[in-house]
C-alpha positions as CSV (number, residue, x, y, z in Angstrom):
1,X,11.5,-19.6,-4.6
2,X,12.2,-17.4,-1.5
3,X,11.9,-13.8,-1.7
4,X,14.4,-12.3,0.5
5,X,14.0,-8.3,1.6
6,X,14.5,-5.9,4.0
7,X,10.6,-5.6,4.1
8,X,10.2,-9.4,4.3
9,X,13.1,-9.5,7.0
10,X,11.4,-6.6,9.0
11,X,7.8,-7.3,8.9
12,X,8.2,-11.2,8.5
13,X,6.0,-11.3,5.6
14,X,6.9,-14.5,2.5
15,X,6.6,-11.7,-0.9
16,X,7.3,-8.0,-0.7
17,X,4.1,-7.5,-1.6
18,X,2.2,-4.9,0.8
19,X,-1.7,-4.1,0.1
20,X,-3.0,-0.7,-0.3
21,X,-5.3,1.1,2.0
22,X,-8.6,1.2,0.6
23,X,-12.0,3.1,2.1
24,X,-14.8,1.5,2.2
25,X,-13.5,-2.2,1.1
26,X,-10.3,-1.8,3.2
27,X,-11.6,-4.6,5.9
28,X,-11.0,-8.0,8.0
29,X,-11.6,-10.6,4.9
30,X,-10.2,-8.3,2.1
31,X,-6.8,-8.0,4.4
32,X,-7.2,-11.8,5.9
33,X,-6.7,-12.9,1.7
34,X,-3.9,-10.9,1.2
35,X,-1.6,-11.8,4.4
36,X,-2.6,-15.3,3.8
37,X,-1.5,-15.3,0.4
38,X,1.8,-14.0,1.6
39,X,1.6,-10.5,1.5
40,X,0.7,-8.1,4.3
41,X,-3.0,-7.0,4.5
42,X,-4.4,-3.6,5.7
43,X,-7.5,-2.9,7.7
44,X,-8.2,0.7,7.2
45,X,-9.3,2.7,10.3
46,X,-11.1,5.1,8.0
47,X,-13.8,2.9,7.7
48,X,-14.8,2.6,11.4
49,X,-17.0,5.5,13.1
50,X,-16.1,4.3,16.4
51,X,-13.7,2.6,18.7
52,X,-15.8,0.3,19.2
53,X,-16.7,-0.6,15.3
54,X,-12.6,-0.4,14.6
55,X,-11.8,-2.9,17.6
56,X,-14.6,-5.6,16.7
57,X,-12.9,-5.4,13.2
58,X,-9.3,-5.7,14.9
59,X,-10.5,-9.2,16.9
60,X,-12.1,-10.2,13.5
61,X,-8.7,-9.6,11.8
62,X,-7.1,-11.7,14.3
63,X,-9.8,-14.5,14.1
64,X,-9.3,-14.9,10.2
65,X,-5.3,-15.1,10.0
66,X,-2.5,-15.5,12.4
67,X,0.1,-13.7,9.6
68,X,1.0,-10.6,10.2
69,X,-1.3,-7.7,9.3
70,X,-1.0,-4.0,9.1
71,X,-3.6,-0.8,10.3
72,X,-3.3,2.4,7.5
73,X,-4.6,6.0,9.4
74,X,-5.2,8.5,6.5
75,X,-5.1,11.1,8.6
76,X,-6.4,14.6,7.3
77,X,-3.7,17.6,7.6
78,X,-4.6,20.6,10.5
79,X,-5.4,22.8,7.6
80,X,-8.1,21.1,6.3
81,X,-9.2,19.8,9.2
82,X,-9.4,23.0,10.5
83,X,-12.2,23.5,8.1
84,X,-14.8,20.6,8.5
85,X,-17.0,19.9,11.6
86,X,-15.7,16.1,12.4
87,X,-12.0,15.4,10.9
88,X,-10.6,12.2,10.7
89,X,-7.1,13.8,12.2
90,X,-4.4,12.8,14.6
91,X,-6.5,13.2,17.5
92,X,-9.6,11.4,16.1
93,X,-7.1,8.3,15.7
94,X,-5.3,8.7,18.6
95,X,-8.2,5.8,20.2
96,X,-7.4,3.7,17.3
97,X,-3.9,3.5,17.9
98,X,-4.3,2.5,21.7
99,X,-6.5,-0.2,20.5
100,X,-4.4,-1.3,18.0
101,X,-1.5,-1.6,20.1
102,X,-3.4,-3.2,23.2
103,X,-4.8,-5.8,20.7
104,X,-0.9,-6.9,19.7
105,X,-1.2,-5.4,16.3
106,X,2.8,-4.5,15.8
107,X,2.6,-3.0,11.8
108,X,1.3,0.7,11.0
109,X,1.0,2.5,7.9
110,X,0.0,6.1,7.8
111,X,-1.0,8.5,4.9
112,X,-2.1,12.0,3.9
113,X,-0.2,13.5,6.6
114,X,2.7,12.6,8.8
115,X,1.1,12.5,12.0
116,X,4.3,13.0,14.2
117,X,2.2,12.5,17.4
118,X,0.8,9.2,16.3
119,X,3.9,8.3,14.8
120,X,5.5,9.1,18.4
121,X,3.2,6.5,20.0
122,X,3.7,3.6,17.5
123,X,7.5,4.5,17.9
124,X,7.6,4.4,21.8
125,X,5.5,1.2,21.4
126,X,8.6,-0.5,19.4
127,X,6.3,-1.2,16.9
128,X,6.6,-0.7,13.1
129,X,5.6,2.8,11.3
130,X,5.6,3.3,7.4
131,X,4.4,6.4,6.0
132,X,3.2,7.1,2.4
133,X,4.1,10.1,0.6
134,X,4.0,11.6,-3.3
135,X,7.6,12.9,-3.3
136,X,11.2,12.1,-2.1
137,X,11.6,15.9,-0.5
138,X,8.4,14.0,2.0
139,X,10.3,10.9,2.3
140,X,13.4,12.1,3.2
141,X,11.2,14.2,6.4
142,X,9.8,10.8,6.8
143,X,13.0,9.1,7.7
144,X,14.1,11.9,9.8
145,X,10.8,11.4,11.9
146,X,12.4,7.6,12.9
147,X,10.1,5.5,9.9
148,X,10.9,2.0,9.7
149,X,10.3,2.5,6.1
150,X,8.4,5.0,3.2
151,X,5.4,4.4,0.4
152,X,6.6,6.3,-2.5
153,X,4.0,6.9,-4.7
154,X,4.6,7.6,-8.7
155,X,2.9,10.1,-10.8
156,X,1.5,6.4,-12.7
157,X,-0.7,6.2,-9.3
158,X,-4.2,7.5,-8.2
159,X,-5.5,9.6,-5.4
160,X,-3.8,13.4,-4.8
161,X,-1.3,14.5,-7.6
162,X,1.4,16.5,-6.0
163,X,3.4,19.4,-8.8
164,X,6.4,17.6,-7.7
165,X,5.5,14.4,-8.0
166,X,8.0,12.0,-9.8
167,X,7.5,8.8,-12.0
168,X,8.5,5.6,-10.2
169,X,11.3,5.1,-11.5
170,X,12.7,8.1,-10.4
171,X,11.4,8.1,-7.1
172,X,13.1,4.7,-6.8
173,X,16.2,5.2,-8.1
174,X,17.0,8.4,-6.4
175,X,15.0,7.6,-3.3
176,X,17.5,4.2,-2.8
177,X,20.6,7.2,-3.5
178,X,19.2,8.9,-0.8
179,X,17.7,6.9,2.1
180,X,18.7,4.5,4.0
181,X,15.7,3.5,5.7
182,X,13.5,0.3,3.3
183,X,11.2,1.9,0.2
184,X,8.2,0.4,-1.1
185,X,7.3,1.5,-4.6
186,X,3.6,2.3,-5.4
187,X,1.3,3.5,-8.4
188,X,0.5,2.0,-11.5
189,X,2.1,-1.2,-10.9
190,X,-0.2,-4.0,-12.0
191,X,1.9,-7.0,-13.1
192,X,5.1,-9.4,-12.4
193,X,7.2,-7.5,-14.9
194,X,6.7,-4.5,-12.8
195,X,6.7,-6.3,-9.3
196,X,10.1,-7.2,-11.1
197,X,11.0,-3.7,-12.6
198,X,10.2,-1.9,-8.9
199,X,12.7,-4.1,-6.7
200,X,15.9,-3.5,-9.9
201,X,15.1,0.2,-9.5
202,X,15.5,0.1,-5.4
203,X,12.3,-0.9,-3.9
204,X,12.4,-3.1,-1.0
205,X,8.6,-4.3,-1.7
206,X,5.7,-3.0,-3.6
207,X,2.2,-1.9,-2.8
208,X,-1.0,-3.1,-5.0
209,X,-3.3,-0.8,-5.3
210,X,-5.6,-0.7,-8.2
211,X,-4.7,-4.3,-9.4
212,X,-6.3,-5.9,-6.6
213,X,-9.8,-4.0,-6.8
214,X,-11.3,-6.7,-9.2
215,X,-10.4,-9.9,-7.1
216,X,-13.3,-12.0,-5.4
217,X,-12.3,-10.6,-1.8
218,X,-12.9,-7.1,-2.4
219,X,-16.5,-6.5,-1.7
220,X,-16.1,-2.9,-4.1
221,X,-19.7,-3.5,-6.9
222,X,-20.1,-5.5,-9.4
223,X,-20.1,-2.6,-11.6
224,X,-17.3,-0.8,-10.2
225,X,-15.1,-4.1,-11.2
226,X,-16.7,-4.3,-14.8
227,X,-15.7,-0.5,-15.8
228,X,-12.2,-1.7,-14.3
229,X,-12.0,-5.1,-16.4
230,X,-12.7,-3.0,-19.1
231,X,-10.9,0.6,-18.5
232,X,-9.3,1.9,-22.5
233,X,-5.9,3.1,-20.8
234,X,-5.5,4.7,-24.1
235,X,-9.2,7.0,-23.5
236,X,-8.2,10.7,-23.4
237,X,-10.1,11.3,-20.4
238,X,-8.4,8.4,-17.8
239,X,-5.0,9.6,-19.6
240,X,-6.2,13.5,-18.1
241,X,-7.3,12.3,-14.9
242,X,-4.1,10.3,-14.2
243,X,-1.6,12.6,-15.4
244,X,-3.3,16.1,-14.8
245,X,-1.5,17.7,-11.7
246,X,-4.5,19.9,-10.9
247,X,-6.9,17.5,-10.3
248,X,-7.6,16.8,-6.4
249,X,-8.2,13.3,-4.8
250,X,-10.1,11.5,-7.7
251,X,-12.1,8.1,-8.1
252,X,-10.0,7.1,-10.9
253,X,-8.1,3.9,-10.9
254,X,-4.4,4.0,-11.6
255,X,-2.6,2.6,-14.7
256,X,-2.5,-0.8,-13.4
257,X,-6.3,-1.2,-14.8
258,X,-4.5,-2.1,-18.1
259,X,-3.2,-5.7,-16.4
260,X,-6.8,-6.6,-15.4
261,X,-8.5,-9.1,-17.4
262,X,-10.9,-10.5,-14.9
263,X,-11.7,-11.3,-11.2
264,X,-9.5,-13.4,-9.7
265,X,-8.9,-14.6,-6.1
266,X,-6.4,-12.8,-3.9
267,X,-4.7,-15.8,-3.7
268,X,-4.2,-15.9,-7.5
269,X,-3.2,-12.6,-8.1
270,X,-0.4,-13.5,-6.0
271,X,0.9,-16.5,-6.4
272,X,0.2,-17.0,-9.9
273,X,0.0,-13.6,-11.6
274,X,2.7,-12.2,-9.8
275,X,4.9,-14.8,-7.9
276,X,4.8,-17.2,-10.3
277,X,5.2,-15.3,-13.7
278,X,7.8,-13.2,-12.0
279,X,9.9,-16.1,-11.3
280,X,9.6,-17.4,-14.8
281,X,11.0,-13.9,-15.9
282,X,13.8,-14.7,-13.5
283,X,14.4,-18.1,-14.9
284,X,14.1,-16.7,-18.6
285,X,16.7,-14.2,-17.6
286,X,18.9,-17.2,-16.8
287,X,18.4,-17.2,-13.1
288,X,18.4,-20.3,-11.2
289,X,18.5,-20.0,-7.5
290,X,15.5,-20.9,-5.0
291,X,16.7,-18.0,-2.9
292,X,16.4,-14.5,-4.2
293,X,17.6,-11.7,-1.7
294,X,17.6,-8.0,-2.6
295,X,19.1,-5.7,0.0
């Protein structure tokens, strides 16, 4: 089946399926997998110390797939960076960027913070600039700043908890009322059934997080992919951590843990446990094109 969007239209990608930014396993191979399997992969500039280090990884990147491939800059806001002696910030990146661009790499992602001076560079470059943010009050200063599109991430997902953070359905449903620009829904999603449930609520494509930690690609520990294979969604403590608005930046896997049975291949995840199973939900639902465009 073909899986028409305006993500896969803009970004020329065959799913709406966009991979998360990861530190420390967000590199060349890990990405390569997932923009060969149809998706678009993320090398995550956090990871490299140095220009150098960052373009050797970008001319890996290229070596390993000719699909397109995105860069994510989780960039640290003024305040706090105000406050530690070497912050990854907007002018710490600012390299990066050049490098990126120079090296032909058209798809950015950016995170944490806004960055309207990197976001000003990418734009003047004509290439392509999504931002990821907790709330719709963030993504609707996100398509004022001239995004080609916004990461909306539920209160189901990991990482910072903001006290106005919505559920993904929500942030969906009202964030398609509200922008114009393409949304990509993000947190807790871990299956085809809510690969499915994100595009009906709005999304334009959907981020994987969590559910891709335990495939063969991701170099993350052996025992880092156990305690995920084997995560109790239903233990007090992962329900607090999740869920608990207080709580800062956390190593805690989202809700998605609850979909993973074992390690699989990027590949697989993909095609079988998502594109596959999704379009046997489609056909059980009495669909029967081999075109399915959602705009």
């Amino acid at each position: 089946m073909k899986w028409n969007t305006r993500i896969t239209e803009l970004i020329n990608i065959k799913y709406p399926i966009i991979m998360g930014a990861f530190a420390s396993v967000g590199r060349a191979e890990f990405a390569a997998s997932f923009s060969k399997a149809g998706g678009l992969g993320i090398i995550t500039a956090l990871n490299f110390g140095t220009n150098e280090e960052f373009e050797k990884e970008i001319k890996k990147m290229k070596k390993l797939t000719s699909k397109p491939f995105g860069v994510n800059f989780s960039i640290m806001p003024p305040m706090m960076a105000s406050k530690v002696p070497h912050p990854r910030d907007e002018d710490f990146y600012m390299d990066y960027v050049h490098i990126a661009l120079d090296e032909g790499v058209r798809i950015f992602t950016t995170s944490a913070y806004q960055a309207p001076k990197i976001s000003e560079v990418i734009l003047d470059a004509e290439a392509i600039w999504f931002h990821k943010c907790t709330t719709l009050k963030h993504a609707l200063s996100t398509e004022k700043l001239g995004a080609h599109g916004v990461t909306i991430v539920g209160v189901e997902g990991t990482g910072f908890k903001n006290p106005l953070q919505n559920t993904t359905l929500v942030n969906m449903t009202m964030a398609r009322k509200l922008l114009k620009i393409p949304l990509i829904a993000a947190g807790g999603i871990g299956d085809a059934r809510g690969f499915l449930s994100a595009l009906a609520m709005g999304a334009d494509a959907v981020c994987f997080g969590t559910a891709i930690l335990a495939t063969y690609e991701c170099k993350a520990p052996h025992s880092y992919k156990r305690k995920l294979i084997h995560q109790d969604i239903f233990d007090e403590e992962f329900y607090h951590k999740i869920f608990h608005h207080q709580l800062k930046d956390k190593s805690i896997w989202s809700y998605a843990a609850g979909h993973i049975d074992k390690e699989v291949s990027v590949q697989e995840f993909i095609e079988n446990h998502i594109i596959q199973k999704a379009e046997e939900i489609l056909r059980g639902w009495g669909f029967q094109g081999d075109e399915l465009s959602i705009f």
